[in-house]
N, C-alpha and C positions, 0 to 999 in steps of 0.2 A: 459273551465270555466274562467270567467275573475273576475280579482278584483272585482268590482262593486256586481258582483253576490254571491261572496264569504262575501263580506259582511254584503251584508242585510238580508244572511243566517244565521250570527253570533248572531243575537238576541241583538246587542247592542240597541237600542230602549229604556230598561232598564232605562241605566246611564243617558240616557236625561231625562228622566223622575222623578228620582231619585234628579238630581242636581237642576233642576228644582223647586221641592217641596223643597228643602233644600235654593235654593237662595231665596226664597219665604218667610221661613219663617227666615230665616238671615233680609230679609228685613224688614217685620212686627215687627220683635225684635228690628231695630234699630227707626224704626218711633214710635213705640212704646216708648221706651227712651226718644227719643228726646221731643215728645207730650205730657209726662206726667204732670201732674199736678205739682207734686213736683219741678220740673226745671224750672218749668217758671220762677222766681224766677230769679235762677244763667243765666238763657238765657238773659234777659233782661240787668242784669250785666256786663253781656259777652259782650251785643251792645253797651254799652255805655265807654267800656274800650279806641277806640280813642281819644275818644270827651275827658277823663279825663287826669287831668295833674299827670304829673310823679310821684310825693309824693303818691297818690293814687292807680296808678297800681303798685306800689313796694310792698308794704303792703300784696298785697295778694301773695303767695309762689308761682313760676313756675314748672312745672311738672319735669324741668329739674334741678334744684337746688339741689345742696347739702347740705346736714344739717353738717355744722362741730364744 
């Protein structure tokens, strides 16, 4: 009996299947997110944050900022 045959006796098939439908819907969840209605909004803000000068992107809080 060799590997090969001990494996695809194993029945793993499963977890591909399984991760599959799971990375699936990870993904629908994030394009979902990102396409909603409500974000357009901050999306557009968000592209225009190069183009603005310093005084203006200070103003809004960084994710990484401490409050002290």
């Amino acid at each position: 009996m060799s590997l090969t045959d001990l494996m695809s006796g194993a029945g793993l098939s499963r977890y591909a299947e399984v991760a599959l439908i799971l990375f699936l819907v990870a993904f629908l969840g994030i394009v979902w997110w990102v396409f909603r209605p409500s974000a357009r909004r901050r999306w557009q803000e968000d592209a225009r944050l190069p183009l603005d000068d310093a005084s203006t992107a200070s103003s809004r809080p960084s994710a990484g900022a401490s409050h002290e």
